[in-house]
MARMARZA-721618 format. One record per atom (N, C-alpha, C): x, y, z. Coordinates in steps of 0.001 Angstrom, whole numbers, plus 500000, padded with zeros to 6 digits. Layout:
BEGIN
XYZ
...
END
This chain:
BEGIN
539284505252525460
537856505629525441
537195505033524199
535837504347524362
535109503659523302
534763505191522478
534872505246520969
534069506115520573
532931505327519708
531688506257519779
530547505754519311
530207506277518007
530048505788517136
529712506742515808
528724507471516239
528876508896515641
527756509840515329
526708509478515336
526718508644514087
525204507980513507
524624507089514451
525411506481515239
524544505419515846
523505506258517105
524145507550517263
523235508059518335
521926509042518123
521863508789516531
520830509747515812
519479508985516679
518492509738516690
516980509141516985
516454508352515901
516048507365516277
515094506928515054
514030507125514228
513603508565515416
512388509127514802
512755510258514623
512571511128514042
512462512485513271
511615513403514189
512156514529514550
510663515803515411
509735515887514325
508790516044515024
507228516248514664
507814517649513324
507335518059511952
507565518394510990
508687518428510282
510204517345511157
511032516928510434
510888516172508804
511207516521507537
511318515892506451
512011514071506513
511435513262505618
511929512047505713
511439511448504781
512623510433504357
512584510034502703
510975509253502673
510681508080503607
509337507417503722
508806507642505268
507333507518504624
506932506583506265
505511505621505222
505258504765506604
504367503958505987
502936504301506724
501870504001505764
500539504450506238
500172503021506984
499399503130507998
498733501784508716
497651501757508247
497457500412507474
496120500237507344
495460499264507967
496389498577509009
495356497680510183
494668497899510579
494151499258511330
492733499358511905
491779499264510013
492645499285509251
491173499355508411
490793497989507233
491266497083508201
491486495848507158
490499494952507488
490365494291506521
488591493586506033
488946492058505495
490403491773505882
490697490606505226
491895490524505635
492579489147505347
494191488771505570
494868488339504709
496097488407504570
496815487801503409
497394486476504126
497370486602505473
498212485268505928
496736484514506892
496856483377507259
495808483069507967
495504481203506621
494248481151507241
493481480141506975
492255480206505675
492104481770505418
491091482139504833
491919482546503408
490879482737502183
490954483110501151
490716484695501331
491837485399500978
491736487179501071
490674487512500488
489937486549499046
489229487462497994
487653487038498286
487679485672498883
486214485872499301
485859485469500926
487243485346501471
486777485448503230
486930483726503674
486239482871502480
486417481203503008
487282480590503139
487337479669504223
488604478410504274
489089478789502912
490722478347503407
491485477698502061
492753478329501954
492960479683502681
494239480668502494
494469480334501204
495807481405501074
496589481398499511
498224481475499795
498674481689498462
500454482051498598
500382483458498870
499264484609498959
500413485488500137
500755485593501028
500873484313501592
501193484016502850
502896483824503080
503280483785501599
504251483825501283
505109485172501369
504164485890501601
504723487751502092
505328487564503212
506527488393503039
507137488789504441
506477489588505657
505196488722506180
504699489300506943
505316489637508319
505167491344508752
505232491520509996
507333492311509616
507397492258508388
508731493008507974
508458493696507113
509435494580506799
509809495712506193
510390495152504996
509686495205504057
510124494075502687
510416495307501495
511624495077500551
511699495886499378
510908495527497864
510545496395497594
509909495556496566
509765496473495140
509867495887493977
509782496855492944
508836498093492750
509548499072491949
508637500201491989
509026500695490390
508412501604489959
508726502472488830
509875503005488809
510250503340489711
511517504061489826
512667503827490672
512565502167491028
513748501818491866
512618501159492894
513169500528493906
513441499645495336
512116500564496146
510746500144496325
509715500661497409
509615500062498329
510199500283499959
509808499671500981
507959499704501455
507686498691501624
506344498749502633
506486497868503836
505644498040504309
505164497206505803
504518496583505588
504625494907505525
503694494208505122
503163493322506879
502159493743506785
501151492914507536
500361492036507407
499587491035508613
498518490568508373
497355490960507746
497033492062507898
495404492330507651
495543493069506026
494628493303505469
494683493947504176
493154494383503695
493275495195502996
492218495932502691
491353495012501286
490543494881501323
489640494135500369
488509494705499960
487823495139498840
486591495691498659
485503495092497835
484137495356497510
483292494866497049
483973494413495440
483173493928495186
483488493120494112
481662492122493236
481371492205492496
480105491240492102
480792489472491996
482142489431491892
482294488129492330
482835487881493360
482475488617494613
482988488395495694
481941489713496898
480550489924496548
479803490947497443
479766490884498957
480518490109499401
480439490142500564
481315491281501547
482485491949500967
483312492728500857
482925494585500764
483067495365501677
482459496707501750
482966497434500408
481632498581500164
482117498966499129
483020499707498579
483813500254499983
484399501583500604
484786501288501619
486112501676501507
487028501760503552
487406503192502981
486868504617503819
486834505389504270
488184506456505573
488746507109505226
489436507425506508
490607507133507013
491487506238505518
492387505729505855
493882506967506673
494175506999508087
494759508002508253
496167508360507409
496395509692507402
497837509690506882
497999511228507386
497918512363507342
497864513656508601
499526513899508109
500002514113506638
501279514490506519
501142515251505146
502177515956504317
502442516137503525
503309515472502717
503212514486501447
503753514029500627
504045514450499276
505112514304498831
505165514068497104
504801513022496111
504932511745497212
504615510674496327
503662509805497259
502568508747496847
502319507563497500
502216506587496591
502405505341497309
502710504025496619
502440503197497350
501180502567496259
500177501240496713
500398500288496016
500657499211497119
500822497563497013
499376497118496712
499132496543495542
497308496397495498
497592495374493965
496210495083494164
496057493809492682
494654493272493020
493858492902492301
492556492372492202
492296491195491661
491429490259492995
490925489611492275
489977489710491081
489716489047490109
489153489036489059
489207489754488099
489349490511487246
489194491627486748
488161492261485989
487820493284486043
486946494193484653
487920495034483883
487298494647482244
487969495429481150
486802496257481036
487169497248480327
486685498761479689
486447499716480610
487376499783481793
486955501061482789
487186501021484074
487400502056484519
487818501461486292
487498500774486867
488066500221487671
487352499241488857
487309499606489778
488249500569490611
488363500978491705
488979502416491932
488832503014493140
490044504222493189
490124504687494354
491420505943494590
492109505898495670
491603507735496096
491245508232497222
490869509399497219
491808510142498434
492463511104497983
493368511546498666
492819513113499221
492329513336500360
491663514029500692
492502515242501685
492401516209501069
493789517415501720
493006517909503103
493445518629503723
493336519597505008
492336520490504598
492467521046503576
491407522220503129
490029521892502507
489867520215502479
488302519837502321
488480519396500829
489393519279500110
489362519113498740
490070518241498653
490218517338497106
490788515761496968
491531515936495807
491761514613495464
492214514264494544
491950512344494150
492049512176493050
491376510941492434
492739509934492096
492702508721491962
493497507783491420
492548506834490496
492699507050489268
491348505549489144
492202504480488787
491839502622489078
492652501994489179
492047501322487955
492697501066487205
492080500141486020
492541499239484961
492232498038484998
492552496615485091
493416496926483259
494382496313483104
495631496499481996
495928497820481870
495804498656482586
496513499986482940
497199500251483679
496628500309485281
497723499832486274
497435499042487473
496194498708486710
496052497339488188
495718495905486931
495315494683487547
495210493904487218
495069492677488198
494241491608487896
494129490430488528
495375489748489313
495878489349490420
496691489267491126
497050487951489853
496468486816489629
496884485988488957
497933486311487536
497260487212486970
497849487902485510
499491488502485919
500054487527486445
501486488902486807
502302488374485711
502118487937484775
503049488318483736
502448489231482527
501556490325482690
500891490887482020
501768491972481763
501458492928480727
502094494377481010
501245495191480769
501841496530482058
500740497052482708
501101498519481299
500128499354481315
500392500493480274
501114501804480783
500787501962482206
501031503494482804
502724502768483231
503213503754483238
504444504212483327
505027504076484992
503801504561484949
504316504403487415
503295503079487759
503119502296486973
502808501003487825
503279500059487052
503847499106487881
505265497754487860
504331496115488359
504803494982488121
504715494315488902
506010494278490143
505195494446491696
506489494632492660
506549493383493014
505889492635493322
506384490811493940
505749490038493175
506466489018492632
506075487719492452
506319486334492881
505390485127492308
505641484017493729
505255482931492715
506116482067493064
505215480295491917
504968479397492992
504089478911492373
503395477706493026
501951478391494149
501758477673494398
500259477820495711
499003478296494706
497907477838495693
496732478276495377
495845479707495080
495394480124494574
494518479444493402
495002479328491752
496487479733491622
496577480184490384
497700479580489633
498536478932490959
500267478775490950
501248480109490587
500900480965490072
501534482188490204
500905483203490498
501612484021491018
500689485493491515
501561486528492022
500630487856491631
501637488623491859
500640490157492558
501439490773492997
501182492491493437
502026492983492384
501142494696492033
501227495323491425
501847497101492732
502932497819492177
502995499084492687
502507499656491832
502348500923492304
501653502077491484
501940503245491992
502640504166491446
503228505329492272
502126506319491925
501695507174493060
500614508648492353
501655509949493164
501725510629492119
502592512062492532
501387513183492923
501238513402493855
500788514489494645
501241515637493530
499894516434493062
500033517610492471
500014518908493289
499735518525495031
499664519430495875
501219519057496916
501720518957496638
503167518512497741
502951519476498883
502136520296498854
502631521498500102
501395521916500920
500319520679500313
498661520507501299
498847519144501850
498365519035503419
498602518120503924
497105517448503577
497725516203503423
496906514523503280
496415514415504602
494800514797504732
494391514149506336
494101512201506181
493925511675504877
493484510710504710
493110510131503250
493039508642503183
492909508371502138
491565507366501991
490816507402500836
489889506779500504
490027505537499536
490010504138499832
489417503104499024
488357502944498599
487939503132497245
486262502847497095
486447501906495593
485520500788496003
485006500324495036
484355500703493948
484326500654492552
483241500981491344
482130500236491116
482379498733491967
480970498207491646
481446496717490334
482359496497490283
482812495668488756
482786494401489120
483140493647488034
483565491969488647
485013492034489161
485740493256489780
487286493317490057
487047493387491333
487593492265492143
487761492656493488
489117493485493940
488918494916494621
490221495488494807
490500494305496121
492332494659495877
492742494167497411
493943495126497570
494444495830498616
495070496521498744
495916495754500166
497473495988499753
498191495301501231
499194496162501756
499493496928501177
500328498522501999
500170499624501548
500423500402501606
500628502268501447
501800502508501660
502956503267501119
504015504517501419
504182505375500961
504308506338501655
504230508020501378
505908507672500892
506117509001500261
507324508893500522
507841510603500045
508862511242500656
509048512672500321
508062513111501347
508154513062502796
507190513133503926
507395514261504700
506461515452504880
506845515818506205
505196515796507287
505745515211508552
504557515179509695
503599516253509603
502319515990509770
501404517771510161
501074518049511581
501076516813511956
500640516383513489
501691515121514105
501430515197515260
502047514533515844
501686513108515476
502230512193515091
501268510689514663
501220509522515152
501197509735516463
501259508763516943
500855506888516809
499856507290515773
499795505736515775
499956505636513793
500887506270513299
501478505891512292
503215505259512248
503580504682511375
504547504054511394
505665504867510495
506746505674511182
507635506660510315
509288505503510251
509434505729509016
510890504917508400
512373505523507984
513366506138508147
514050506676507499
514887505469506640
515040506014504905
515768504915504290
516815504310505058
518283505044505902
519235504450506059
518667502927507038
517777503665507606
517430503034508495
516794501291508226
515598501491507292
515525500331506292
516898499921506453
517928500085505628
518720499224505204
519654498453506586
519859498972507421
519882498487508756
518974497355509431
518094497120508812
516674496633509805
516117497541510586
516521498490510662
515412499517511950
514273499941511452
513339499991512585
512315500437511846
511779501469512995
511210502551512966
510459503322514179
509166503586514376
508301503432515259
507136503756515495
507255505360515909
506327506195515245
506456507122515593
504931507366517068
END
């Protein structure tokens, strides 16, 4: 008789308020730009760049503050206003997420930068009508995608990928940034990108929760268990 490991007959997905180390937030319906394609991410024109050089359309590891952060890297990516780049909204609104977390961690870096003050931030908006703030700010823990040999000041943001050669800079890089949920036990209906208005164009290219449990059923979010990462599997929940 064949025996089958245990493990291989686990589900890939977790029941609806099962705990799980990650899942990843989708931000395709809310993307305003591409990292792969023909176009420049930061102002929309001919010309693409090297993040095209991203493992698009996989489950890529990438540095974090505290060890190895999987995301989902896709085509589309989030981009926001900017004064050297206004063509770009000032605000993407609504980003879903309908779970309870301990941690999230954003793949993000800006074109251009502003010194003396935020440029951008992240609004994490609970079940009970109330938020919470991230402000992102340029040699703290964000910075110009070009600047990746900079060092950043906060403690939970890293450079997670870097790349040589290609346009516009020959090097470039994404920045992680971990934010710890001071509410672990109020569910996240959603998250807010908003611009400050600076010469920093945000660009944002994944989200992961991580320390997750479901509030709702989520159907059109993307749930991960680590072992599973390390396998190649990945599950749509």
């Amino acid at each position: 008789m064949l025996l089958i490991p245990a493990l291989l007959m686990l589900p890939l997905v977790l029941p609806i308020g099962a705990a799980k180390d990650w899942e990843f937030v989708d931000i395709q319906p809310y993307a305003t730009s591409k990292v792969d394609g023909d176009v420049q991410w930061w102002t929309g024109d001919p010309g693409g760049s090297i993040l095209r050089e991203l493992p698009i359309g996989q489950v890529a590891e990438m540095e974090g503050p505290d060890g190895k952060v999987p995301y989902k890297i896709e085509e589309g990516c989030i981009v926001l206003f900017g004064t050297n780049a206004p063509k770009w909204p000032k605000e993407v609104k609504g980003i879903k997420v309908n779970a309870k977390a301990r941690f999230i961690y954003f793949l993000h870096a800006t074109g251009w930068e502003f010194v003396g003050g935020p440029s951008y931030k992240f609004v994490m908006n609970y079940e009970d009508g109330t938020s919470e703030e991230l402000l992102m700010e340029t040699h703290f823990n964000s910075d110009d995608w070009c600047h990746d040999g900079s060092q950043l000041q906060d403690e939970n943001s890293v450079w997670a990928w870097r790349v040589q050669g290609g346009p516009p800079c020959d090097h470039s890089g994404l920045i992680t940034t971990k934010w710890e949920n001071p509410h672990p036990d109020k569910v996240i209906t959603s998250i807010d990108a908003i611009s400050l208005g600076t010469s920093a164009v945000p660009l944002i290219v994944a989200i992961t929760l991580r320390d997750v449990t479901a509030a709702v059923d989520p159907s059109d979010r993307l749930a991960v268990i680590w072992g599973g990462i390390k396998r190649g599997i990945i599950g749509r929940r």
